[in-house]
C-alpha atoms as an extended CHARMM CRD file, in Angstrom:
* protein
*
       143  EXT
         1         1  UNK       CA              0.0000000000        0.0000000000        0.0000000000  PROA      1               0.0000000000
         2         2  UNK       CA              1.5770000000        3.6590000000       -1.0660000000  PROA      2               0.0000000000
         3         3  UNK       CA              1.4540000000        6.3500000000        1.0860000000  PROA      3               0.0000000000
         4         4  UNK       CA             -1.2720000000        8.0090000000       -1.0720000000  PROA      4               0.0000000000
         5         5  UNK       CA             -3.7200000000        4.8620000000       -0.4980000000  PROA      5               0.0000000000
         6         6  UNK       CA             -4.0560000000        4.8920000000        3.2630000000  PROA      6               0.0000000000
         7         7  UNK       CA             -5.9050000000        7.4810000000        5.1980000000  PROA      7               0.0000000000
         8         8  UNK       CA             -3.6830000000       10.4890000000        6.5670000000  PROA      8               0.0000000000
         9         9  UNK       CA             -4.6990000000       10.7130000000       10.2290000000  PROA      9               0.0000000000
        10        10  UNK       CA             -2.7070000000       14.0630000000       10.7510000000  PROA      10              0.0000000000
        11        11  UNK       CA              1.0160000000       15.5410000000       12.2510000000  PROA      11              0.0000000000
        12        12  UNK       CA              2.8370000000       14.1020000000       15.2390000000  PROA      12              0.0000000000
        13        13  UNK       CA              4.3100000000       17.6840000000       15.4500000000  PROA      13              0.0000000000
        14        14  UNK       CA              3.3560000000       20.2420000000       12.3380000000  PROA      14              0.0000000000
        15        15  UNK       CA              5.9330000000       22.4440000000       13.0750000000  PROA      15              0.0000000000
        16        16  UNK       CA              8.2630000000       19.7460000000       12.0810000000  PROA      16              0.0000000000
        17        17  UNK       CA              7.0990000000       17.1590000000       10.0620000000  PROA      17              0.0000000000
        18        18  UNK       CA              8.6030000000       14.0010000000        8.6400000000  PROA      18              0.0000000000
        19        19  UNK       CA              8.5000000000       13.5010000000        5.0970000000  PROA      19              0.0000000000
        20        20  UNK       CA              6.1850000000       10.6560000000        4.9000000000  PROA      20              0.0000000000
        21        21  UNK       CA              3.7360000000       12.8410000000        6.7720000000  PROA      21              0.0000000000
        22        22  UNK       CA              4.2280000000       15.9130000000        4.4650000000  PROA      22              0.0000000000
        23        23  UNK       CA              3.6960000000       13.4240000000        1.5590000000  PROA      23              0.0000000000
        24        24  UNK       CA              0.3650000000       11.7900000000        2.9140000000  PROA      24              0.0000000000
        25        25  UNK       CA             -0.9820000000       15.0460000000        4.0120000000  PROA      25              0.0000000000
        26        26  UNK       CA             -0.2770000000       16.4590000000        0.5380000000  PROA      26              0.0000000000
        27        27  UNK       CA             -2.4830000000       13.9210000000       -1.3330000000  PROA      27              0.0000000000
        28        28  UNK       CA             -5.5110000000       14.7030000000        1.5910000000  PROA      28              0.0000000000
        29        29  UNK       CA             -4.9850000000       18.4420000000        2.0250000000  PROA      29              0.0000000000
        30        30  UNK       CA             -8.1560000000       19.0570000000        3.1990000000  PROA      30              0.0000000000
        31        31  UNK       CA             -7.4270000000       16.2510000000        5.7290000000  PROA      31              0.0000000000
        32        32  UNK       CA             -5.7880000000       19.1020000000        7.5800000000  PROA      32              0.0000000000
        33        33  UNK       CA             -6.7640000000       22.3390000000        6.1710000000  PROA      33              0.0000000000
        34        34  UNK       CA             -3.7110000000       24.9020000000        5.2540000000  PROA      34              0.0000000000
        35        35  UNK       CA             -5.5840000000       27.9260000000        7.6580000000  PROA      35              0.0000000000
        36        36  UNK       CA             -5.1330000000       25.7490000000       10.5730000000  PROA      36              0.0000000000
        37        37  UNK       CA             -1.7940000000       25.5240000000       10.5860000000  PROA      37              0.0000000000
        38        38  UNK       CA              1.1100000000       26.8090000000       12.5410000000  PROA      38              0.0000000000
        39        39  UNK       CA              1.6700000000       30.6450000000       11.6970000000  PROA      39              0.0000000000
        40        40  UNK       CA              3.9190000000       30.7780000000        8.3360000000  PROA      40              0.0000000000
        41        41  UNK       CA              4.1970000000       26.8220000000        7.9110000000  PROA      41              0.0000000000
        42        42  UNK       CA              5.1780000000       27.4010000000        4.7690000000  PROA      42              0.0000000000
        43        43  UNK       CA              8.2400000000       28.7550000000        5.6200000000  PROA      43              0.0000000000
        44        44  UNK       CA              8.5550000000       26.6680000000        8.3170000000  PROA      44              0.0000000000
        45        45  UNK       CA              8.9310000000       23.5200000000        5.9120000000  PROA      45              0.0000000000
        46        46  UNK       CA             10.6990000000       25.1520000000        3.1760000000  PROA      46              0.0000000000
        47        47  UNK       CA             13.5770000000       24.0230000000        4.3690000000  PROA      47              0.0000000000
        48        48  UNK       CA             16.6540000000       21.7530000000        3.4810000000  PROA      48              0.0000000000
        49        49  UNK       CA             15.0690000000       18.3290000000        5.3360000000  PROA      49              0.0000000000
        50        50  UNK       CA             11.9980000000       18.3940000000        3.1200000000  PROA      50              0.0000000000
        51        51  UNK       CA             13.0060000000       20.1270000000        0.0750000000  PROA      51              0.0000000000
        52        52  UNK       CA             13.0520000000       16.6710000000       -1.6570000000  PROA      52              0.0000000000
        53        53  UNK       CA             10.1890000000       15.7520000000       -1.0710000000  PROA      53              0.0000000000
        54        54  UNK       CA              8.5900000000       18.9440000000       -1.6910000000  PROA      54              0.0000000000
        55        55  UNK       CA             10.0820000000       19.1140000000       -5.2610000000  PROA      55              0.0000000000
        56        56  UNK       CA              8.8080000000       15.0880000000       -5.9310000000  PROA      56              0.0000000000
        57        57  UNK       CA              5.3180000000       17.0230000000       -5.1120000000  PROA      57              0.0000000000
        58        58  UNK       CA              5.4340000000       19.8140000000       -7.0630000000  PROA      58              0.0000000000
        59        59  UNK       CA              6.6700000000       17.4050000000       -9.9390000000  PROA      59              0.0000000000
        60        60  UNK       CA              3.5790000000       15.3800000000       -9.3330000000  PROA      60              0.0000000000
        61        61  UNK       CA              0.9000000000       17.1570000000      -11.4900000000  PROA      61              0.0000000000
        62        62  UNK       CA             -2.2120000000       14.7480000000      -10.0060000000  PROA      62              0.0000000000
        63        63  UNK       CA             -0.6960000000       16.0550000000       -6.2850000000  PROA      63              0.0000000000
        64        64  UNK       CA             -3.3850000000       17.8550000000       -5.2150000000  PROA      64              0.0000000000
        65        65  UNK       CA             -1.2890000000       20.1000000000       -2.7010000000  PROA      65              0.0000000000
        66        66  UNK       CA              0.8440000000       20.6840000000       -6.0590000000  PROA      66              0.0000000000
        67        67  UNK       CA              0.8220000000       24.8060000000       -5.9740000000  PROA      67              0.0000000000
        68        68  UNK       CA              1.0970000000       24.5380000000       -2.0630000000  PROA      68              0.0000000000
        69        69  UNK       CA              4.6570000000       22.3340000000       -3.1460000000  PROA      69              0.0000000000
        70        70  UNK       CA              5.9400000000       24.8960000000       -5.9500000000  PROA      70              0.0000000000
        71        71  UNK       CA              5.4300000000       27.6950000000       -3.7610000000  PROA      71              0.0000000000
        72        72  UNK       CA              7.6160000000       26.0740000000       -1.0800000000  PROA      72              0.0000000000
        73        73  UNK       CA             10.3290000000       25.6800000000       -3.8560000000  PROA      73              0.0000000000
        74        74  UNK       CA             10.2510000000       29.2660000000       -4.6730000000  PROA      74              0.0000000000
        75        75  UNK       CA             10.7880000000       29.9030000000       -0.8710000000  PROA      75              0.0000000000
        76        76  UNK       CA             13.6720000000       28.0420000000       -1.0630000000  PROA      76              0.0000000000
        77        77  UNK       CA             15.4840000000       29.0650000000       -3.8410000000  PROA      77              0.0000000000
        78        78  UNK       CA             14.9460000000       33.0360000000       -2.5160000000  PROA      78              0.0000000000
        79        79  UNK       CA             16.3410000000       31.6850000000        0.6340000000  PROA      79              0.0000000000
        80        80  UNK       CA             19.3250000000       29.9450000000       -0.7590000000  PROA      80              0.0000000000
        81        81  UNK       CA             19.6120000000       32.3050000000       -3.3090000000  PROA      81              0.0000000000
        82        82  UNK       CA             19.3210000000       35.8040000000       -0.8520000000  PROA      82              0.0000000000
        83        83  UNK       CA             21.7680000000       34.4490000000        1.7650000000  PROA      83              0.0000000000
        84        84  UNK       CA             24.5770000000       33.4790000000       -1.0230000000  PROA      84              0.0000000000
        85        85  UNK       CA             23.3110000000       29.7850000000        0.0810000000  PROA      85              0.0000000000
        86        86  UNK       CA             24.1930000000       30.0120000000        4.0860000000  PROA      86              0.0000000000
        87        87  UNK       CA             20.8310000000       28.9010000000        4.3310000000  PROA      87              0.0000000000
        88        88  UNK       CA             20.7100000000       26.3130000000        1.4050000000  PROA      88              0.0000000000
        89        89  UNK       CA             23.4390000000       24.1600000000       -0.2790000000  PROA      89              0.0000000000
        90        90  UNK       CA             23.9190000000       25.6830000000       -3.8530000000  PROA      90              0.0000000000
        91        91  UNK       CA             24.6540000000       22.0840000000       -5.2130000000  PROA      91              0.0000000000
        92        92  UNK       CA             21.6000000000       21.0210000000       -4.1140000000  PROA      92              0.0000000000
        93        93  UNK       CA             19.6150000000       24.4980000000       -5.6250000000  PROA      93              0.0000000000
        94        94  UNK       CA             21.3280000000       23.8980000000       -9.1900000000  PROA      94              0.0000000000
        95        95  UNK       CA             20.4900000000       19.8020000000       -9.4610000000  PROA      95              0.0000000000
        96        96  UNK       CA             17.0210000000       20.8250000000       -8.1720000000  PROA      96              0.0000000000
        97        97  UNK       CA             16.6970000000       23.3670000000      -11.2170000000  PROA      97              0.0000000000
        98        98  UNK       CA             18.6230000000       20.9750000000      -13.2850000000  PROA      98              0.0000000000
        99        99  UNK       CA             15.9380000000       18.6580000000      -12.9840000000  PROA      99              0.0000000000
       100       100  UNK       CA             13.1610000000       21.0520000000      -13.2000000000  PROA      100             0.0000000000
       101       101  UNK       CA             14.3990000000       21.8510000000      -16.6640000000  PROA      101             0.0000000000
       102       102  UNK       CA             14.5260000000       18.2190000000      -18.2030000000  PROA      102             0.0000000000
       103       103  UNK       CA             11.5310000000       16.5880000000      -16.1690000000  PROA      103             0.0000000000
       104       104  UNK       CA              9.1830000000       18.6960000000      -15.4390000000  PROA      104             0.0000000000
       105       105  UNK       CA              6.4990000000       20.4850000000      -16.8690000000  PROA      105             0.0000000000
       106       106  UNK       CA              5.3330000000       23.9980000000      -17.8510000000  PROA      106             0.0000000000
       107       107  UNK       CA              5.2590000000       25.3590000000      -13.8290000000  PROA      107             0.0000000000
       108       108  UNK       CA              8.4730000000       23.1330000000      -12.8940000000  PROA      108             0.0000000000
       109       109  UNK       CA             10.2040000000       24.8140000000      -16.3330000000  PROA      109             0.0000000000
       110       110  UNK       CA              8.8220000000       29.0400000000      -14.8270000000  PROA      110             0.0000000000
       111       111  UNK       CA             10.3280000000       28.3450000000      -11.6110000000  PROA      111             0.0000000000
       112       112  UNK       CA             13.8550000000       27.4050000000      -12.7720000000  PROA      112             0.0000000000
       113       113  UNK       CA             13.8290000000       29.7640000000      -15.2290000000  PROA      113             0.0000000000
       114       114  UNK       CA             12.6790000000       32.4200000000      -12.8950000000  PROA      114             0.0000000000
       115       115  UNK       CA             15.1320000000       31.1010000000      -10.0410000000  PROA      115             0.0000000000
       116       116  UNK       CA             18.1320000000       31.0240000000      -12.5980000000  PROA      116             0.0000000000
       117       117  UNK       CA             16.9970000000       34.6610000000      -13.1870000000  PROA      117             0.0000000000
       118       118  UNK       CA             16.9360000000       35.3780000000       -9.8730000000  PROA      118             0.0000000000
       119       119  UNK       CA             20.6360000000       33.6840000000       -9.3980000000  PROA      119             0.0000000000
       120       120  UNK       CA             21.9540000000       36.0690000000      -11.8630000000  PROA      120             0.0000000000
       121       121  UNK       CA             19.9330000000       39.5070000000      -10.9010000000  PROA      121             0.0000000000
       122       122  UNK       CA             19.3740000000       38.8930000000       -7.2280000000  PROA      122             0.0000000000
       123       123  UNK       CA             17.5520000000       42.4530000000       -7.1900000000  PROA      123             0.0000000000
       124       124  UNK       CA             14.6300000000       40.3340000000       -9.3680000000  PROA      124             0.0000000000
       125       125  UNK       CA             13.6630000000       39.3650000000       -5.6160000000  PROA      125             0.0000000000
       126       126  UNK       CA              9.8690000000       40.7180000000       -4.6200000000  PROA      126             0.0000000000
       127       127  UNK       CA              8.9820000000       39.3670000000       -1.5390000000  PROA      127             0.0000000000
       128       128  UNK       CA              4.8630000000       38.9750000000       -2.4340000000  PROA      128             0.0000000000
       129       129  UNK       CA              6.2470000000       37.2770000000       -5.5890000000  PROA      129             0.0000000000
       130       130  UNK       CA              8.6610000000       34.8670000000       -3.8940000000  PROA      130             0.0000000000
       131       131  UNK       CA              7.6130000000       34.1920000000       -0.4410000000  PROA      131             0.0000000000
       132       132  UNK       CA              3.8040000000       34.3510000000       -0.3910000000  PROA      132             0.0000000000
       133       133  UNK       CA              2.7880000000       32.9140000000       -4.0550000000  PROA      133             0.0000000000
       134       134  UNK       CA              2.7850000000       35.8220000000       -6.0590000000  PROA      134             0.0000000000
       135       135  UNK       CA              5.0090000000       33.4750000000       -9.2700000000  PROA      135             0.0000000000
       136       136  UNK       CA              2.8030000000       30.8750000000       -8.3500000000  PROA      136             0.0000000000
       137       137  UNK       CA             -0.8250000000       31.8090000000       -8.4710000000  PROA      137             0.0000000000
       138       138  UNK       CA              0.7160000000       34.6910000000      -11.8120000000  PROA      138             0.0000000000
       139       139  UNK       CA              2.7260000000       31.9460000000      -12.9980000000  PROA      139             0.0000000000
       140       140  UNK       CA              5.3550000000       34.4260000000      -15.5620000000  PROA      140             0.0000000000
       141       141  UNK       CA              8.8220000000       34.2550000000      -16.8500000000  PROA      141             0.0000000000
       142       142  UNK       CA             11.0040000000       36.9430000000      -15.3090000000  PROA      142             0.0000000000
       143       143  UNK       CA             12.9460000000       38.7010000000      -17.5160000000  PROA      143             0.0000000000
């Protein structure tokens, strides 16, 4: 049985959770909805322990937490990006993007472009745009 066939039954602690739990709760969203949980969770799990698994979601175009996934990504790449990757590994950033660009599809394809972008013009950064969704729910190329 996969992850996505059983029934989530919620967090052991939201603040932190494992991967297995992000995964389950991101194929039942509404098992746990988004407004209920910790302040700014999405930058809470935007970080270098999940990133993996958030990417394998946002890849995942049946995921139904999908844009919830791609927005995390964008959170991470500003943060890697906007600390000159003290916060995030740049090795990890670039195979991320790599990956992006020969997997995935149209939104995968905007967000490395846009984080590449970023990368090279770090004064692209717009904090509606990068930390709360704005490239996500406007999906656009920066330029």
């Amino acid at each position: 049985m996969s992850v996505q066939d059983s029934a989530f039954r919620g967090f052991a602690n939201p603040v932190d959770p494992s991967p297995a739990e992000l995964r389950a709760w991101a194929y039942e969203p509404d098992s746990v909805p988004l407004h209920t949980m910790p302040k700014d969770w999405d930058l809470l799990v935007s970080g270098d322990r999940l990133i993996g698994t958030l990417f394998d979601l946002a890849m995942d175009q049946s995921c139904p937490a999908r844009r919830f996934a791609l927005h995390c990504l964008y959170i991470y790449a500003a943060d890697g990006i906007r600390t000159k990757f003290r916060a995030h590994p740049k090795r990890r950033l670039r195979k991320l993007v790599e990956q992006a660009e020969r997997l995935g599809d149209e939104p995968m394809a905007i967000w490395a472009h846009n984080t590449r972008m970023l990368q090279a013009r770090p004064q692209l950064f717009d904090y509606r745009d990068w930390c709360e969704g704005g490239l996500v729910r406007q999906a656009r190329r920066l330029s």
